[in-house]
C-alpha positions in Angstrom: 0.0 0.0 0.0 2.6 2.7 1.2 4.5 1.9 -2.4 1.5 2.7 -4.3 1.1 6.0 -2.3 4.2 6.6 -3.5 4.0 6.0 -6.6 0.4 8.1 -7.0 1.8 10.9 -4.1 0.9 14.3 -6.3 -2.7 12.9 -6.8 -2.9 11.8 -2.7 -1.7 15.4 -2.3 -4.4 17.1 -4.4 -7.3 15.1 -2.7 -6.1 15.8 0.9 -5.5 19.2 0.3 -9.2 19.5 -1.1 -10.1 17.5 1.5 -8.9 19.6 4.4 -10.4 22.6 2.8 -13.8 21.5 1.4 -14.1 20.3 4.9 -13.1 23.8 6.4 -15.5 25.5 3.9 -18.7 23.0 5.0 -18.1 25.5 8.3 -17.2 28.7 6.9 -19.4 29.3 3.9 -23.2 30.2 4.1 -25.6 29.5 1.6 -28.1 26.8 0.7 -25.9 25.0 -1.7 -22.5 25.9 -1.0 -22.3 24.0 2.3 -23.6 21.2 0.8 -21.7 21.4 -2.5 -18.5 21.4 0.1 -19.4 18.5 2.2 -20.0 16.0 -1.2 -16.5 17.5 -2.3 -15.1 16.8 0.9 -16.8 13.0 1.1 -15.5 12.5 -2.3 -11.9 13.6 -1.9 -11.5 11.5 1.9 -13.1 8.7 -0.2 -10.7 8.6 -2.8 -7.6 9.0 -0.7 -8.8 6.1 2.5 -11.0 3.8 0.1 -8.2 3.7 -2.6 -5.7 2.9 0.0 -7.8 0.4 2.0 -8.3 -1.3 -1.2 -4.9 -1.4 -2.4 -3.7 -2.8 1.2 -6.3 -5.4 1.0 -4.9 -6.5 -2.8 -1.2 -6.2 -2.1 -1.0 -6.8 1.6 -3.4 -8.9 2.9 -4.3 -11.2 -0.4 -2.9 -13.8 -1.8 -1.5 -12.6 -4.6 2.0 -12.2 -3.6 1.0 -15.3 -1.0 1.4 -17.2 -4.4 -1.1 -20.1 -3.5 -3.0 -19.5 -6.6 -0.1 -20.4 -8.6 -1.2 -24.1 -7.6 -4.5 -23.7 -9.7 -2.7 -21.8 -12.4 0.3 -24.1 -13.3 -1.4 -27.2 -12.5 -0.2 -29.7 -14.5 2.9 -27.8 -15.8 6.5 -28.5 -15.4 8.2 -25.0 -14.9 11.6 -25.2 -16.0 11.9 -22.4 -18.5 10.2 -19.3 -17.3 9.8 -16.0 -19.5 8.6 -12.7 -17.2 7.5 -9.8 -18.8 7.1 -6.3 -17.0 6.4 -2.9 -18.2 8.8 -1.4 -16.5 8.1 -2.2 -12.9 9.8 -5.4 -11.7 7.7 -6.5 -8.4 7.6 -10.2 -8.7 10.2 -11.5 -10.1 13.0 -12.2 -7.4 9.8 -13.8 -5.5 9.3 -16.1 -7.9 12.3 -17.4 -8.5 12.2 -18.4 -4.7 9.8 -20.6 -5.9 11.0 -22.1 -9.1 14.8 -21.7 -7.8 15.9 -24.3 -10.7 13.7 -22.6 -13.5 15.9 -21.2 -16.1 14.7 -17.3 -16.5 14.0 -14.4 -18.8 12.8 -11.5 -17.4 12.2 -9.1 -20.2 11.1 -5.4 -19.5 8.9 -3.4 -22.3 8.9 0.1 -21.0 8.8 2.8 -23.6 8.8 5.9 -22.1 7.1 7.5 -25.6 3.9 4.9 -25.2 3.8 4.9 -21.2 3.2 8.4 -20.5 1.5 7.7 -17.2 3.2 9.6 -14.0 3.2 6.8 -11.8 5.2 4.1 -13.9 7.7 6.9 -14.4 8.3 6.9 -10.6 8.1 3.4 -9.9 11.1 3.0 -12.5 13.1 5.8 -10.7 12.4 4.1 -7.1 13.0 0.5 -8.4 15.3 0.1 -11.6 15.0 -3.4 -13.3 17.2 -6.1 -11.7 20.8 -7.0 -13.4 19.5 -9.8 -15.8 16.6 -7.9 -17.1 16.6 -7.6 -21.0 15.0 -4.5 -22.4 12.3 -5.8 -25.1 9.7 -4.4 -27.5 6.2 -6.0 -26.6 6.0 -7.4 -30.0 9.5 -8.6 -30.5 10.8 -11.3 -27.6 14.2 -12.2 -27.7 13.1 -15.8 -27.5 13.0 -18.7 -29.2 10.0 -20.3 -30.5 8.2 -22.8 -28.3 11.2 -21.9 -25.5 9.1 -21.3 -22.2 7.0 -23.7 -20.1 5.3 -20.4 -18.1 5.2 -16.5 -19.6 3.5 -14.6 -16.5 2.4 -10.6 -17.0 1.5 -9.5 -13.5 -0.2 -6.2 -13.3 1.7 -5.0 -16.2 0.6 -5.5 -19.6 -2.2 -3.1 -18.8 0.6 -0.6 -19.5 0.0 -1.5 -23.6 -2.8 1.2 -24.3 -4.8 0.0 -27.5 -6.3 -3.5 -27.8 -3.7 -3.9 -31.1 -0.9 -3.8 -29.0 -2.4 -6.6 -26.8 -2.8 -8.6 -29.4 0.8 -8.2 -30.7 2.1 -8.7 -27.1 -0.2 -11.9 -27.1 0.8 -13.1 -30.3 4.8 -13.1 -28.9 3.5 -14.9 -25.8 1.8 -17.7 -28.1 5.2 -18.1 -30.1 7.4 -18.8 -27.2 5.3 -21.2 -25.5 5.9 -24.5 -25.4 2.7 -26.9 -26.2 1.1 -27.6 -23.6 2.8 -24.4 -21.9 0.6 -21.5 -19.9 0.3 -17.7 -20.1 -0.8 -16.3 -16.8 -1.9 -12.7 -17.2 -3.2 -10.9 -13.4 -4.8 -7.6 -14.1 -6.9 -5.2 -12.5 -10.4 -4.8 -15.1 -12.2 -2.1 -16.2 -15.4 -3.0 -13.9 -17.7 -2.0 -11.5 -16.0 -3.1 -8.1 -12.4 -1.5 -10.0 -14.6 1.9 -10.4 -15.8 2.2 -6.8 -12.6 1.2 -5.5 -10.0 3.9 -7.7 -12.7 5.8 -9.6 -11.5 7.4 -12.8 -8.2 5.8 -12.3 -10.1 2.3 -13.3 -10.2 4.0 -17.0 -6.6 2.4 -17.2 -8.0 -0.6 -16.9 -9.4 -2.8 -19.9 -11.9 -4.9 -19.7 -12.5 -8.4 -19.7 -14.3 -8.1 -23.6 -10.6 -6.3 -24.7 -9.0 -8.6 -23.1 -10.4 -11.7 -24.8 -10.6 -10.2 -28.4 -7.0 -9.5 -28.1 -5.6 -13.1 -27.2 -8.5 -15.1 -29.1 -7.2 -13.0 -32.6 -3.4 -14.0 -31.3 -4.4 -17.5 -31.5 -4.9 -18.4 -27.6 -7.4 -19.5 -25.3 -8.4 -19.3 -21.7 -8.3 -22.5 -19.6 -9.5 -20.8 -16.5 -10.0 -17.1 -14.8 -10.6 -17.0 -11.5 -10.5 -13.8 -9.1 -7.3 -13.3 -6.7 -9.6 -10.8 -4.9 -12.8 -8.7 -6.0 -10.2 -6.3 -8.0 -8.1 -8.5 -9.5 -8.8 -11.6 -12.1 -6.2 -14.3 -13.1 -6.5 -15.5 -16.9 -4.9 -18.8 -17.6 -4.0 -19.7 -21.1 -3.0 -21.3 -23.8 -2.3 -21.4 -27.4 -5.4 -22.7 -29.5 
């Protein structure tokens, strides 16, 4: 949670400072709708800054998504020996993972492009957290990878970062190439949905949704084998090549 306020600290800023003063004005100003008019601003900023945060703690902190028991649904029935993990430009799971599959042979592969990813937030996150020594910088649509060379390709709250449902589909398309048969592509993302809304409110417009989603790895040439939620704001998608 406190690394998310990090990352999002300008907008945090605005909405307590309009906070603390919407809440000042409910007391100050007379009229018949400007008191009101303060006290929804007031309930929306204080909404925005706890309930974002409360939600966020409850996904990163107290789920199971970094907990990793999940993974026992996702990969069952896979031998993970030859892992590829993508990131777009924030590396948060890696070195945990490789705990787990500690004789997994890896590529971590990073697709930031500062022109394309023009949101504030990843910018920071890279500045805070650079990627690890055996990262490989990599266009989303050109994996230095063999064909059919990975058992597992996992995009954890990352691919989001690709803006139009094309570029999904070309990431998609280099995820069905290097997977083995047989192989899975996990994919964790937030969606663009109703309990996503309520929880970050405009901020869920980063999101896709679940229908982009699917148009973009059925025209790669993959399907889903299961989805399942890791909490009520994040869905796993477990797939395959066709």
């Amino acid at each position: 949670m406190m690394t998310i306020a990090r990352f999002n600290w300008p907008l945090y800023a605005i909405a307590l400072v309009v906070s603390m003063a919407t809440l000042a004005g409910t007391f100050l100003v007379s009229g018949t709708l400007a008191k009101p008019a303060c006290a929804a601003a007031f309930l929306g900023a204080s909404y925005f800054v706890f309930g974002s945060l409360l939600v966020s703690h409850l996904i990163y902190d107290r789920s199971d998504l970094y907990r990793w028991q999940w993974l026992e649904r996702a990969l069952q029935g896979v031998s993970a020996n030859d892992i590829i993990f993508c990131h777009s430009g924030f590396d948060e799971a890696s070195n945990a993972l490789k705990q787990k599959f500690r004789e997994a042979r890896w590529l971590v592969l990073d697709h930031y492009d500062p022109a394309k990813m023009t949101e504030p937030s990843i910018h920071v996150a890279r500045r805070l957290f650079p990627p690890t020594p055996d990262t490989l910088p990599a266009s989303y649509n050109a994996w230095p990878a063999g064909d059919q060379s990975a058992d597992v390709i996992f995009g954890l709250l990352a691919i989001h970062e690709l803006r139009s449902e094309d570029e999904l589909r070309e990431w998609f398309s280099e995820a069905a190439r290097s997977v083995r048969k047989g192989g899975r592509i996990i994919v964790v993302e937030h969606l663009r949905s109703l309990p996503n809304f309520l929880a970050f409110g405009p901020g869920a417009l980063h999101f896709h949704s679940r229908e982009t989603w699917r148009r973009a790895w059925e025209r790669a040439g993959i399907r889903a084998t299961d989805e399942f939620p890791i909490t009520p704001w994040l869905r796993a998608f477990i797939l395959t090549p066709a």
